[in-house]
Chimera marker file (.cmm) of the C-alpha trace (Angstrom):
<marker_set name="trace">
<marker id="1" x="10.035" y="8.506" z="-13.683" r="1" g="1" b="0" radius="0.5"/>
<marker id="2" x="6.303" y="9.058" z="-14.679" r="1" g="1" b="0" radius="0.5"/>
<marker id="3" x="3.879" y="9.192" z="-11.702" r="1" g="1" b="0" radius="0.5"/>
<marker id="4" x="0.793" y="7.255" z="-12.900" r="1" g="1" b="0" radius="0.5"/>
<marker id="5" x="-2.788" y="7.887" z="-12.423" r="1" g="1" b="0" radius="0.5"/>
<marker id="6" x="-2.916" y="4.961" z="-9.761" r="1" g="1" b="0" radius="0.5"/>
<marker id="7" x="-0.296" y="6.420" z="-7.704" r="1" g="1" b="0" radius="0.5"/>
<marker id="8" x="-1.901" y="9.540" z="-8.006" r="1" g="1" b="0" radius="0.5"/>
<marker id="9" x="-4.901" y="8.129" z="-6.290" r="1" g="1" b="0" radius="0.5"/>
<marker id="10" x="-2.893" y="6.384" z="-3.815" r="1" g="1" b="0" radius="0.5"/>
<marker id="11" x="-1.003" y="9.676" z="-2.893" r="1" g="1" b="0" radius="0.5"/>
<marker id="12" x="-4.151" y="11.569" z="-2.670" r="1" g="1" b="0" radius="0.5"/>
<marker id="13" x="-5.327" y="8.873" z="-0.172" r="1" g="1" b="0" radius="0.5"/>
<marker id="14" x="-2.594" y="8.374" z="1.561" r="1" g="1" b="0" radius="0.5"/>
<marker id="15" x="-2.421" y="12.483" z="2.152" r="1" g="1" b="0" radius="0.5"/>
<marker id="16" x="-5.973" y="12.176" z="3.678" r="1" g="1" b="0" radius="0.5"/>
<marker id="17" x="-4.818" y="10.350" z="7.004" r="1" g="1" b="0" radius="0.5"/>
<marker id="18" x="-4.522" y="11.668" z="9.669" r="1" g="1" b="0" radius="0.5"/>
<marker id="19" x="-0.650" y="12.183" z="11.028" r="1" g="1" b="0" radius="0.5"/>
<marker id="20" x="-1.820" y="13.925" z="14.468" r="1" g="1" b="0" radius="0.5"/>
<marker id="21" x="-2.640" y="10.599" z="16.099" r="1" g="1" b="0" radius="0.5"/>
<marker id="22" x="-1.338" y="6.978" z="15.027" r="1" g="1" b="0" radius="0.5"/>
<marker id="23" x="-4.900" y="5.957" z="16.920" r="1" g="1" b="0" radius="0.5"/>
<marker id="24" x="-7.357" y="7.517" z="14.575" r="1" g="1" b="0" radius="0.5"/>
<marker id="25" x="-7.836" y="6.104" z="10.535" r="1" g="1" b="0" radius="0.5"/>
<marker id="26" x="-10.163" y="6.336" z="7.643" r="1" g="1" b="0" radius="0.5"/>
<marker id="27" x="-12.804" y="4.282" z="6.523" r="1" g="1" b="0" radius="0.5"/>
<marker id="28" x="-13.539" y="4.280" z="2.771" r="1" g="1" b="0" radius="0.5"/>
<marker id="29" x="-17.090" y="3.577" z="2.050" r="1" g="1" b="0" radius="0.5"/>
<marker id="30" x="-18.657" y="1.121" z="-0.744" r="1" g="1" b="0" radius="0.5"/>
<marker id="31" x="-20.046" y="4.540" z="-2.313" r="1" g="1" b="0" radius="0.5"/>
<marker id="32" x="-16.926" y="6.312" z="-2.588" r="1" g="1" b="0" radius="0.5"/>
<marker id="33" x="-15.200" y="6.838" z="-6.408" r="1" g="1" b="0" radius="0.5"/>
<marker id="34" x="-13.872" y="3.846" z="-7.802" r="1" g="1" b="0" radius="0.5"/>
<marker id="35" x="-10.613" y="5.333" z="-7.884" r="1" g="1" b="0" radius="0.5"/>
<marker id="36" x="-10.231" y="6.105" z="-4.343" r="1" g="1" b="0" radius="0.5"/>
<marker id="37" x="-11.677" y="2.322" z="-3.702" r="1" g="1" b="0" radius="0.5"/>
<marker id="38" x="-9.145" y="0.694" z="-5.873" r="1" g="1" b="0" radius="0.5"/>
<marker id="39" x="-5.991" y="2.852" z="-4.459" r="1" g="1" b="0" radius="0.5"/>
<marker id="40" x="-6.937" y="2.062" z="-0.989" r="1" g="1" b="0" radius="0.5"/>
<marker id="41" x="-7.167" y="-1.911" z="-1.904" r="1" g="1" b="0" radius="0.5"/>
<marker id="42" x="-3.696" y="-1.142" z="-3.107" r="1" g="1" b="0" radius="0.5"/>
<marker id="43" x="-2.664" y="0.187" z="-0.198" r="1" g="1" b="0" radius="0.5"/>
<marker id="44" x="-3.225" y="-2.620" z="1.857" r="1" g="1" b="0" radius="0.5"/>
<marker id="45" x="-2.152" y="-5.029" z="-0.599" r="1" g="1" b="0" radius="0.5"/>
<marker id="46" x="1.554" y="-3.283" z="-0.327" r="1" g="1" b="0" radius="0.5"/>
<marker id="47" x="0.906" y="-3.345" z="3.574" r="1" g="1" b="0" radius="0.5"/>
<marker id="48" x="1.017" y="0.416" z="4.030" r="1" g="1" b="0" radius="0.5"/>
<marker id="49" x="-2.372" y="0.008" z="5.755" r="1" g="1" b="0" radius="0.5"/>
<marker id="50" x="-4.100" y="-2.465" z="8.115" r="1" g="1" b="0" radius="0.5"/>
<marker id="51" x="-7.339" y="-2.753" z="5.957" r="1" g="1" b="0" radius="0.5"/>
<marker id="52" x="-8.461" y="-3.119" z="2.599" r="1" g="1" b="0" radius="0.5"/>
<marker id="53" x="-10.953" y="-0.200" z="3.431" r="1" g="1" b="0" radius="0.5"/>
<marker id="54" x="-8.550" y="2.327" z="4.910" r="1" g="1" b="0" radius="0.5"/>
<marker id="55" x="-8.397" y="1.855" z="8.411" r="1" g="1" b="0" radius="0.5"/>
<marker id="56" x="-4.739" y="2.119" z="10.024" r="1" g="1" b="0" radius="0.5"/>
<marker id="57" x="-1.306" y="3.344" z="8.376" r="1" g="1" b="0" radius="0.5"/>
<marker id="58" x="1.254" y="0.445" z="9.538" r="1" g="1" b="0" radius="0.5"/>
<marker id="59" x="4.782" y="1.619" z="9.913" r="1" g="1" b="0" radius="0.5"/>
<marker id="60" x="5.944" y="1.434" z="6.904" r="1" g="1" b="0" radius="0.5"/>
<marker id="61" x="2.620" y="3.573" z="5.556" r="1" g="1" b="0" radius="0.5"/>
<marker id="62" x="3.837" y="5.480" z="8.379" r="1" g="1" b="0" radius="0.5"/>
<marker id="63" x="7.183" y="6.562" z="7.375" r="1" g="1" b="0" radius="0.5"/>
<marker id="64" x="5.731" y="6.680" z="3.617" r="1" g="1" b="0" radius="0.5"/>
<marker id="65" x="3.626" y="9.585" z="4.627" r="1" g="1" b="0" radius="0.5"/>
<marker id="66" x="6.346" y="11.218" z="5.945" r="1" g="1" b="0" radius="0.5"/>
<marker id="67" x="8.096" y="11.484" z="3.054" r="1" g="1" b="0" radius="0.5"/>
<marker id="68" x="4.913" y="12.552" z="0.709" r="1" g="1" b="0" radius="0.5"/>
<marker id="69" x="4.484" y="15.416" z="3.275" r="1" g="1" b="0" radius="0.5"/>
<marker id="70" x="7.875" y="16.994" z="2.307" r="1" g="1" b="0" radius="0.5"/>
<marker id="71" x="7.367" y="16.636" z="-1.296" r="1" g="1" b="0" radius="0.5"/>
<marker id="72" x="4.134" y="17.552" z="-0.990" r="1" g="1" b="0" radius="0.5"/>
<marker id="73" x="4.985" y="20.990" z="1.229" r="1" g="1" b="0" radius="0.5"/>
<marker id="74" x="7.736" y="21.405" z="-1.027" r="1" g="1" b="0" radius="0.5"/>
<marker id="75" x="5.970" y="21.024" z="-4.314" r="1" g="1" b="0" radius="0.5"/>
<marker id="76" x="3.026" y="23.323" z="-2.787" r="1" g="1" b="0" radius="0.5"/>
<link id1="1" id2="2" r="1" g="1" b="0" radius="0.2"/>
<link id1="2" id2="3" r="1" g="1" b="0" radius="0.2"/>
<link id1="3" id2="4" r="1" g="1" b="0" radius="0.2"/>
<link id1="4" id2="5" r="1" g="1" b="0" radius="0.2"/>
<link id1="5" id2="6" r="1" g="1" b="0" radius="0.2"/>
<link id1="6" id2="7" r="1" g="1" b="0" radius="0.2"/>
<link id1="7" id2="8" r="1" g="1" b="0" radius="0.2"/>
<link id1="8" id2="9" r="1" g="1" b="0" radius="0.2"/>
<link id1="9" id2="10" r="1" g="1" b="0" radius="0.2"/>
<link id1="10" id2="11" r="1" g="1" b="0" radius="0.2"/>
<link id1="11" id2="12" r="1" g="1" b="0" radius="0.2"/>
<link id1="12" id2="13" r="1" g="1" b="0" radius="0.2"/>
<link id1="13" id2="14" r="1" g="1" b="0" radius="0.2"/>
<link id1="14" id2="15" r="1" g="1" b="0" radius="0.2"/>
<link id1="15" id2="16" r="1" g="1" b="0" radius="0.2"/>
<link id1="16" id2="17" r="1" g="1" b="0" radius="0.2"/>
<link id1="17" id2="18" r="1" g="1" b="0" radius="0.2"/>
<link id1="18" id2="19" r="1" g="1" b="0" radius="0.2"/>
<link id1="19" id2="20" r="1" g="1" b="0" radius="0.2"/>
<link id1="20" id2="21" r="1" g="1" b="0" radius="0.2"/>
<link id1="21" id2="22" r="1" g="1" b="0" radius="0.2"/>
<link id1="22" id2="23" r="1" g="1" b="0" radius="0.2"/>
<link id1="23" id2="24" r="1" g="1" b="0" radius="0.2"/>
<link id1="24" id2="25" r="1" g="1" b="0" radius="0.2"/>
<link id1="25" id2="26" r="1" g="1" b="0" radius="0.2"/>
<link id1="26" id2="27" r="1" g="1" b="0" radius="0.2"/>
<link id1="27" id2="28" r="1" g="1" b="0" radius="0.2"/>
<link id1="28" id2="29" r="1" g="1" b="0" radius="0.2"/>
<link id1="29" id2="30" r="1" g="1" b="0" radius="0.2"/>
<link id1="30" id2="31" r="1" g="1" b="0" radius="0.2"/>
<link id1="31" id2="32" r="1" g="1" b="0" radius="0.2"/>
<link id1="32" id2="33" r="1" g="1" b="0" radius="0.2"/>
<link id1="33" id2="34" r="1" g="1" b="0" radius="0.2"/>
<link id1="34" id2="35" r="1" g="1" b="0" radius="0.2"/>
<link id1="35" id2="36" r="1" g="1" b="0" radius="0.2"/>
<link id1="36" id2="37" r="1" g="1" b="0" radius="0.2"/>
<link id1="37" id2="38" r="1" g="1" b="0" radius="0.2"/>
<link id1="38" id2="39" r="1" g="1" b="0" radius="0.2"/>
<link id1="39" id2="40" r="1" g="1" b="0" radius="0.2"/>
<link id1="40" id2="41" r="1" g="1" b="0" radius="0.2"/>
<link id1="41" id2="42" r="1" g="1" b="0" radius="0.2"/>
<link id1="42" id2="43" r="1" g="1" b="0" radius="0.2"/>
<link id1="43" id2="44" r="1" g="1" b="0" radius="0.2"/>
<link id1="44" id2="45" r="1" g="1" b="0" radius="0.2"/>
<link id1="45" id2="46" r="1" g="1" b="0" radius="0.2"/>
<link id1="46" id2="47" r="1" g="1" b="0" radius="0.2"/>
<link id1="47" id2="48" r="1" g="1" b="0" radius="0.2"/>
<link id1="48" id2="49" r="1" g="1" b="0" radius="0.2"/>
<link id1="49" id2="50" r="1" g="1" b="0" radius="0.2"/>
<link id1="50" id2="51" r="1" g="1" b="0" radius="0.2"/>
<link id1="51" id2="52" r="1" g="1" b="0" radius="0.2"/>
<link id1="52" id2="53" r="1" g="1" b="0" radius="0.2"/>
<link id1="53" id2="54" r="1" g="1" b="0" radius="0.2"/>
<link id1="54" id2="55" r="1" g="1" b="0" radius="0.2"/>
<link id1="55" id2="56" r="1" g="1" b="0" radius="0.2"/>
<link id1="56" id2="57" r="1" g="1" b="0" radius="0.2"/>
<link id1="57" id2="58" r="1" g="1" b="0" radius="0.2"/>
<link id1="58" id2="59" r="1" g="1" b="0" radius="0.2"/>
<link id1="59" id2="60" r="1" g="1" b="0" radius="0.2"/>
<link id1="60" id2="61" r="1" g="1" b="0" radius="0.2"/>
<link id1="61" id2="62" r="1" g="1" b="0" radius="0.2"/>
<link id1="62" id2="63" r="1" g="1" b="0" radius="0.2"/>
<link id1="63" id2="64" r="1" g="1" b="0" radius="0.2"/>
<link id1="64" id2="65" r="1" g="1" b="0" radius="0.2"/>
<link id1="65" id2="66" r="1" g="1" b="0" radius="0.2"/>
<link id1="66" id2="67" r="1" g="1" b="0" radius="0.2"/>
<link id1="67" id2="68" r="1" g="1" b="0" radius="0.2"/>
<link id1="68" id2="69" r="1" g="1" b="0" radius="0.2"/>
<link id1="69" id2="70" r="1" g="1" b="0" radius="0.2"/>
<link id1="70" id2="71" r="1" g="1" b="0" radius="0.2"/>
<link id1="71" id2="72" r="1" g="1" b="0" radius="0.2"/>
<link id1="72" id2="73" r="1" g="1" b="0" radius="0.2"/>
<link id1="73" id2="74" r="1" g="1" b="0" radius="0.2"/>
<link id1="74" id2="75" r="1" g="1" b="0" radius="0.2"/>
<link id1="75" id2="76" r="1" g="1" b="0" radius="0.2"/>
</marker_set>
């Protein structure tokens, strides 16, 4: 299994919420790199968040955080 560039992004993006309060998101601005603009249109188009600009991680983006935080602490 090769993790692409895309799911790089999406990773990085996804690592960026924040897991301390399921009432506080991110907003990804119209200036921001095209790559981080692209994964986060991804992310919503899998329904792992509630906006096409960041905004809220549903349950299942939830849950998928989760699991990048262990392989991310253990990989670290």
């Amino acid at each position: 299994m090769t993790i692409t560039a895309d799911m790089h992004s999406e990773m990085n993006l996804l690592l960026q919420f924040p897991t301390d309060s399921l009432m506080t998101g991110i907003k990804i601005h119209h200036d921001a790199a095209p790559a981080t603009i692209a994964a986060a249109q991804r992310l919503f188009d899998k329904g792992f968040t509630d906006a096409h600009d960041g905004g809220y991680l549903t349950d299942a983006g939830i849950e998928l955080v989760e699991h990048l935080q262990v392989v991310h602490s253990a990989l670290k």
